[in-house]
N, C-alpha and C positions, 0 to 999 in steps of 0.2 A: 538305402540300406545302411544303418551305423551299427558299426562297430565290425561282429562278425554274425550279423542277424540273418537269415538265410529268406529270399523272397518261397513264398506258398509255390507249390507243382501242381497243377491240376489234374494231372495223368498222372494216378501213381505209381502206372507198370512201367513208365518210363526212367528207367532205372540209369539208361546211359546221361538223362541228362542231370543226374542226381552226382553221379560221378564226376562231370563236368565242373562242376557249382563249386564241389568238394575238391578238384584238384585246380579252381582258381583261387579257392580261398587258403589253398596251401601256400599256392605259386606265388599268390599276392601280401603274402605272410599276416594273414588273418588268423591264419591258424599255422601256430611258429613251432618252430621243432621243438620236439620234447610234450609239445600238449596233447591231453586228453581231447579224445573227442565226446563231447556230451550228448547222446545217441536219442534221450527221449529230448530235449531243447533242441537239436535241430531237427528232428523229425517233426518237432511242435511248429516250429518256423517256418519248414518246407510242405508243411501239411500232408505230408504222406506216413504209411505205418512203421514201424520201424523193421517188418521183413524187409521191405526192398532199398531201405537205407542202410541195412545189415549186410545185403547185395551186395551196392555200391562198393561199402568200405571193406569189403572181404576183394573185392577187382583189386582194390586199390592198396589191399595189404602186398597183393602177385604181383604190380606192378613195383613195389617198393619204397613206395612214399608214406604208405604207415603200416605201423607192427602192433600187432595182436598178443598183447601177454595174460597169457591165463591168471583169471582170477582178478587182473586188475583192471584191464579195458584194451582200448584201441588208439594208439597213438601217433600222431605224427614223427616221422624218423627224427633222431637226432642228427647232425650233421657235424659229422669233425672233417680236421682239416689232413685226417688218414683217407676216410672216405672218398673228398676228393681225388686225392692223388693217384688213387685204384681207378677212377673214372676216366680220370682223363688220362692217366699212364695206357689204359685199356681202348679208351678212344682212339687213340694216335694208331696203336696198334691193327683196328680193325679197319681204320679209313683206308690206311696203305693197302690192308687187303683186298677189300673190298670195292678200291680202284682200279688194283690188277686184274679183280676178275672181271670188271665190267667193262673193263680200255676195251678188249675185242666185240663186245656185244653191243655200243654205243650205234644207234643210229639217228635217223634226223626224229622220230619220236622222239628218243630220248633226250635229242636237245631242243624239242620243242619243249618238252615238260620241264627240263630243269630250267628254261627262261621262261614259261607258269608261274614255276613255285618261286622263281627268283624276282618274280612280279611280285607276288603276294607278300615277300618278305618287305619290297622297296615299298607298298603300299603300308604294310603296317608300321614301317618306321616311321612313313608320312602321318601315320594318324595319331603317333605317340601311343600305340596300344601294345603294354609290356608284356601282357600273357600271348596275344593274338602276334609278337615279333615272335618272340622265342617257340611258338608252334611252328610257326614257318620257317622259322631256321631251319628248326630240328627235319620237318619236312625236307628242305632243299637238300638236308645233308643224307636223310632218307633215302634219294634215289640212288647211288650208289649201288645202295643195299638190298634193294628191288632190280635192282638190273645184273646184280653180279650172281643170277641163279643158282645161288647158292643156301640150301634152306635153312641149314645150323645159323649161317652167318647172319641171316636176315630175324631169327629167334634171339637170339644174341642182340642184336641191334637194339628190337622192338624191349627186351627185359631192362635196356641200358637205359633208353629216350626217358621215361618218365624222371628218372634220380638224374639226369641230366637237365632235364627241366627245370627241376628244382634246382640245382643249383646253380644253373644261369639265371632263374630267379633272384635269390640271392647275391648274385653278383652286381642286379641292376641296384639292389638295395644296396650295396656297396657301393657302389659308383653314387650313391644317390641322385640317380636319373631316371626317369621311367624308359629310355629305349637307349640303346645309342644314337650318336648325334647322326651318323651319317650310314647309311650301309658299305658292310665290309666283305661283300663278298663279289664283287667286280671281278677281281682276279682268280676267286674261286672258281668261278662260273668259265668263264674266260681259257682257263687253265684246263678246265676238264673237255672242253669242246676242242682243247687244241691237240698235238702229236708226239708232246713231251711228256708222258705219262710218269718219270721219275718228278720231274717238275712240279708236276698238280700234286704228286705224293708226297713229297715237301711241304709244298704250301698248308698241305690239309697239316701235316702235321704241324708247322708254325702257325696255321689258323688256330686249332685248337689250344695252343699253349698261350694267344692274345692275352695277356693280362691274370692270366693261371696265378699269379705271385699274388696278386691285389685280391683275390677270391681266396685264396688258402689261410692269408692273413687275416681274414673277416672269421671265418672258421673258426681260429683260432682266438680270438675276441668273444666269440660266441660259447666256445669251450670255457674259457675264462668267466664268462659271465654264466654258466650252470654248477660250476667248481665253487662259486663264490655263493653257493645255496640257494641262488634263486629259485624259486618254487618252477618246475614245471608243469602240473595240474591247473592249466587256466582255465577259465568259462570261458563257455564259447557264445556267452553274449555281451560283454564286452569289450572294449576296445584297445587291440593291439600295441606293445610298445614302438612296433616299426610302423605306425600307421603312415608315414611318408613314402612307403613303395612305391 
């Protein structure tokens, strides 16, 4: 696949994995904030009609990662370096919570799954695979939020994970690394199976803020670089300026 060409769907009720496609080629900055998305060229690409690719990208307006303006199309969010700051300021905030509620509910399920998903993260660092790390991040840091029965909190969470996604995308592009070099969540995991629950509420929150400076500063490079006229209306068949993600 060159550029941001979309391989054909054979199933075209299969909408989830139309959405899929679409929020790799976000993640993998195929398609860079601020771009239209071109609705009859990738429906042409992915061989489906354009209702259920209309589907897709209306999930994916709820989720956050593109916006719908009347009259002129569907685009990928822009991303400043305010945005962040609301994410991950909001992050920190809910991990502490969502720790608290779950310290009392933790049992050996739940530390069976969180050394699962803390597998699945060490595996995809092994594999160098950028979209399939930062899903299981986001996963491992998921369970919290599934365990602290709490339903607002767990809505809340799920609306956060995509615009989070993105921008730990983003970040790997900053770093210009496809993963990080080593996995960082040893003490995460570590912390939450242990009896110091203000401890692991710390950490989460100096986990989140890892390298916060070096991503806000990319932000803001990128702000600078839409300020300075660059067209954001790309085609979405060819090839991106961050093609190194």
């Amino acid at each position: 696949m060159s550029g941001t060409d979309f391989d054909p769907i054979v199933d075209t009720t299969r909408r989830a994995e139309i959405v899929s496609l679409l929020r790799r080629a976000i993640l993998t900055g195929k398609l860079e904030p601020g771009q239209k998305l071109n609705e009859l060229r990738i429906s042409e690409q992915m061989r489906v009609s354009r209702a259920p690719l209309r589907e897709a990208m209306r999930e994916l307006v709820q989720e956050g990662i593109l916006t719908s303006i009347p009259y002129a199309g569907t685009f990928v969010i822009e991303v400043t370096a305010k945005d962040i700051e609301d994410a991950y300021s909001l992050n920190q905030v809910l991990d502490e919570f969502a720790i608290e509620k779950t310290w009392p509910n933790r049992t050996e399920r739940f530390f069976d799954e969180l050394d699962r998903r803390h597998d699945a993260v060490k595996q995809a660092t092994l594999e160098v695979d950028t979209t399939r790390q930062i899903e299981t991040a986001l996963q491992l840091h998921g369970l919290i939020y599934e365990w602290a029965d709490h339903s607002l909190l767990l809505d809340t969470w799920q609306r956060l994970t995509s615009r989070l996604q993105m921008y730990f995308a983003l970040h790997q592009r900053a770093r210009n690394e496809p993963v990080p070099s080593v996995d960082v969540h040893e003490e995460y995991v570590r912390l939450l199976k242990g009896n110091n629950m203000k401890a692991a509420q710390r950490h989460a929150r100096e986990h989140i803020g890892l390298d916060f400076e070096e991503l806000v500063a990319f932000a803001r490079s990128l702000e600078k670089r839409s300020a300075g006229g660059e067209p954001v209306e790309r085609s979405t068949g060819g090839k991106g300026k961050n093609s190194g993600a």
